[in-house]
N, C-alpha and C positions, 0 to 999 in steps of 0.2 A: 523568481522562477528561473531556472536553470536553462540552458537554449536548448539541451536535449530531451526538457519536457516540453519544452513551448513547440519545437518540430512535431513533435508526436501528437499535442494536438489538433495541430494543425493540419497535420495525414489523417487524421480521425473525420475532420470533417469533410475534407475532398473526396475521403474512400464512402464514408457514409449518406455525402450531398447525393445519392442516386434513392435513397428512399425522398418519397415525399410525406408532408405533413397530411392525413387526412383529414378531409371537414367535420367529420363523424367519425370517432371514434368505438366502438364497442366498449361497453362497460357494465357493469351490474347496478343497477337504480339506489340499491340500498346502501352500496360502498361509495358511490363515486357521485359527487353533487354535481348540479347546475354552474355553481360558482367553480369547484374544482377544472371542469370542462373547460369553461371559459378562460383560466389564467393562462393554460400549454396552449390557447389560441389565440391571444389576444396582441401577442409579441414576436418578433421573428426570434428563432432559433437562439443567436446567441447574445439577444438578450433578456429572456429569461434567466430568475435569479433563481437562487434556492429556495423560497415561500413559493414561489411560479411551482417549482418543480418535485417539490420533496412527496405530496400525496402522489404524484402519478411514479414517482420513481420506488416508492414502496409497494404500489398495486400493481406496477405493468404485467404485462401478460397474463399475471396468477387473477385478476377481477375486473383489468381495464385493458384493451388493446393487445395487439398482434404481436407476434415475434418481430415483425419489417415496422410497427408503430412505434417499437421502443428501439430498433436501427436508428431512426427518425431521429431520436431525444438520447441517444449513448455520445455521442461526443460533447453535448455542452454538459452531460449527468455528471461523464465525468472528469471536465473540466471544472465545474462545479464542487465535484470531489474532492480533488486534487490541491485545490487551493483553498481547503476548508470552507467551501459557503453552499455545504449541503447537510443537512442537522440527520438524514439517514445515513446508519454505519457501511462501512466498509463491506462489511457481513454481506448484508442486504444486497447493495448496488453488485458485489461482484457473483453473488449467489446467483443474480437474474442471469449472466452468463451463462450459467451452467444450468440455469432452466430451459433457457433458449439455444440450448444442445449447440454454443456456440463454437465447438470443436467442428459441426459439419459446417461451417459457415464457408465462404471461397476464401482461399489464400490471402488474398492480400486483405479484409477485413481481418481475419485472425493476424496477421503479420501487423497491421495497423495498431492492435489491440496488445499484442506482445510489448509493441516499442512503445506504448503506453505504459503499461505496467513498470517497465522497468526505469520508463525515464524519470516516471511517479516515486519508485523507490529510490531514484538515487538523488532524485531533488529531497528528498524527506530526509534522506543521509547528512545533505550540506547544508539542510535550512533548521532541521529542529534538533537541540541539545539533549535527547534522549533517543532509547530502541523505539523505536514505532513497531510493536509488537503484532499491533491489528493488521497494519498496512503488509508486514515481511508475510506472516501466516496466510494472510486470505491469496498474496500473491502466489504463494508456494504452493496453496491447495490450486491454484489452479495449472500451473505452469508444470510444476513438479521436475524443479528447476535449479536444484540447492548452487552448483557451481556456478552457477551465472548470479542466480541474486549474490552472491561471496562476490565473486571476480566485482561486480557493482559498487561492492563496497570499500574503494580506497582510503585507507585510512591516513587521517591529513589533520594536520596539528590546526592551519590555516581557513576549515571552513569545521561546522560542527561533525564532521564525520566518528571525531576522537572521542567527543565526550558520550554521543552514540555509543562507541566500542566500550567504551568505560562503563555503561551503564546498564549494556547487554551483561556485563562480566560480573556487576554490582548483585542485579537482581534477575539473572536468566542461567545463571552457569551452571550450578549446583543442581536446577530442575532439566540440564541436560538430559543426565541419567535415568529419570523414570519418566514410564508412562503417562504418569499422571499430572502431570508438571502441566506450566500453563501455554506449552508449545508439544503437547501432546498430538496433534494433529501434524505436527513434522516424523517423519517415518525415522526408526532409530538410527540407521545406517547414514541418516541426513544431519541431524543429531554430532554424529562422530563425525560428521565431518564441519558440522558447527566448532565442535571442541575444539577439534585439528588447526583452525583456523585462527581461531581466539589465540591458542600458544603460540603460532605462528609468528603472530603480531606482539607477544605480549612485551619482548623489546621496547616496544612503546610507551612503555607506562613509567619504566623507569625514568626516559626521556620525557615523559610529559609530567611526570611529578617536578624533576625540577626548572620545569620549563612556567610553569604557574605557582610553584609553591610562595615566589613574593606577590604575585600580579590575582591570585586566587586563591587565597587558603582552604576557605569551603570544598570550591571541587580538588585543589591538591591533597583535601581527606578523603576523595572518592576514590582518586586514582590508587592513593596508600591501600585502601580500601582492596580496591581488586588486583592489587597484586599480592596482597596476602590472599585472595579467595585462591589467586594462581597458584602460587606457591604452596600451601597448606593441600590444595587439590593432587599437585605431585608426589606428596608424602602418603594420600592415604589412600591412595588408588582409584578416585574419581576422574582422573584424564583418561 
């Protein structure tokens, strides 16, 4: 974990230690068991795991507990997120946000929850060797953010930022241009300026093909790979 995610959440839990845990929570009999109840009370906060936490973190608010019950359980939900040991998606955990109309919330929780997000995205940049497609989209549907989640993304031969870049170019570049593509939820204008971005960098690829073509052949064919998507895309007017 990267120190500019582990800061984040760790402001997560000092901005949000002013909810407290309740003894009784509200919930629906039919959704929410005896055993369920028990697990999000039986532990302090950050050591509940993901099995503790994944039923209430897919029912909060919508059939169990408050807007301030799931304040309560948002910095280990998603700490827990973040470091893959929560089996509910992306989708879900950051959807509750925007259920919990977490835009009226006071400053510094939203400010807490921003330097989350981002520190989430760029830890994902240096630790996993692909686009984290889920992770960039749900962040953007909420922030509506394009230049910062970009500026985030320093591309570095050094941590996996690059093979990320390579793989955005691989299998995301072509479904820029329409609608329908599977970053449809990025508004078009965010889009161009994805494109804009990817050329920017694509210097890189030449430099990284033979930078790995002895030490990696597999990914120096991916790199090959998406510098003909680049190039072929300049000839036929898809940039």
């Amino acid at each position: 974990m990267i120190p500019e995610l582990k800061s984040a959440i760790e402001s997560l839990y000092m901005v949000f230690s002013i909810y407290p845990l309740n003894s009784k929570i509200q919930s629906c009999p039919c959704c929410v068991s005896e055993d369920d109840k028990e697990k999000i009370h039986i532990k302090s906060l950050k050591d509940l795991d993901g099995e503790d936490l994944s039923r209430y973190s897919f029912k909060a608010m919508t059939t169990w507990g408050s807007v301030d019950d799931f304040r309560h359980f948002l910095p280990r939900i998603f700490e827990l997120l973040a470091t893959g040991n929560l089996v509910v998606s992306e989708f879900v955990i950051l959807g509750k946000l925007e259920y919990g109309d977490w835009q009226s919330w006071p400053d510094n929780e939203r400010a807490a929850i921003i330097g989350f997000l981002y520190g989430w995205w760029k830890n994902s940049l240096e630790s996993k060797p692909y686009f984290e497609k889920e992770i960039f989209v749900e962040i953007y549907k909420l922030t509506k953010n394009m230049d910062r989640l970009l500026e985030s993304w320093k591309v570095d031969f050094d941590n996996n930022s690059f093979k990320a870049y390579v793989d955005l170019i691989e299998n995301y570049y072509s479904e820029l241009a329409t609608e329908r593509s599977e970053l449809r939820d990025v508004k078009g204008s965010d889009r161009e300026k994805m494109k804009s971005w990817i050329n920017t960098h694509a210097e890189k690829l030449e430099e990284g093909f033979f930078r790995f073509e002895n030490t990696d052949k597999e990914f120096a064919e991916k790199i090959s790979t998406a510098l003909y998507i680049i190039e072929t895309s300049r000839y036929s007017g898809i940039q």
